[in-house]
N, C-alpha and C positions, 0 to 999 in steps of 0.2 A: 444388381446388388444394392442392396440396401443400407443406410445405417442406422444401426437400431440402440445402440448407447452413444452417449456422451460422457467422457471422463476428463474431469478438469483437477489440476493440482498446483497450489502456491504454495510456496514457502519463504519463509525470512529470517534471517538470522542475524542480531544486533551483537555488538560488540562494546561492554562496559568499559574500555580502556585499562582494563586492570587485570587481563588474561581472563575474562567470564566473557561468558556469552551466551543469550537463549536462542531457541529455535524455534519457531511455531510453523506448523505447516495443516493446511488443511484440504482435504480430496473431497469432492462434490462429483455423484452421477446422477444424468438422467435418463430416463428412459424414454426415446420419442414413440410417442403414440400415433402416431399421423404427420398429416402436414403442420409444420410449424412456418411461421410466418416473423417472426424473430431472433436473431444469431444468438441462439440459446450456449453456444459456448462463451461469447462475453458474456452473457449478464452472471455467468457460473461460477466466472473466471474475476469477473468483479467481486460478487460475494464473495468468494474465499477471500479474496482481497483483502476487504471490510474485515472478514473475521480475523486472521491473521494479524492484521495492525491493530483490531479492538483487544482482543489477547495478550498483546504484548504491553500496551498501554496499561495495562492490570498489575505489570510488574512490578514488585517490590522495592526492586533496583531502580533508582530515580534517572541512572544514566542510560541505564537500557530503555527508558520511558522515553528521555531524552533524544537517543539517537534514531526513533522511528517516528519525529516529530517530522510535518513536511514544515518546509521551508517559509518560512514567511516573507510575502513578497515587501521587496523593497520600496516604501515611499519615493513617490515624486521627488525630485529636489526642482525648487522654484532659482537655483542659484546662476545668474547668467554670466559669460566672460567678462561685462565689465563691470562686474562689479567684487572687489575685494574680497580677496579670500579668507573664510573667517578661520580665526587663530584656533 
């Protein structure tokens, strides 16, 4: 037995804090034609990804924008024990 589709599906759903909330979701198939030589359901599974959080970021709602931001990593702190904690 063979497999001969691939069906991939994301979805996301943000929350305004204010009882709103969108949904985006998006389904990507493909059809294998032969031998495939890369994990064609990631990279599938990525794009929707991609579309889904470029979609939402469109939103009108500046909180719904807000909430499917990713996280921005935290700066270093150069602050050692001995030295005073600043106020």
């Amino acid at each position: 037995m063979s497999l001969s589709v691939i069906r991939v599906s994301f979805s996301r759903q943000a929350n305004d804090g204010d009882y709103g909330s969108e949904t985006a979701r998006c389904e990507l198939e493909y059809t294998l034609d032969g031998d495939v030589e890369e994990d064609v359901s990631a990279v599938l599974l990525e794009q929707a990804r991609a579309y889904v959080h470029a979609e939402l970021a469109k939103s009108p709602n500046w909180k719904i924008r807000r909430a499917i931001e990713e996280p921005k990593p935290l700066e270093p702190t150069t602050w050692t024990p001995d030295e005073d904690l600043p106020l």
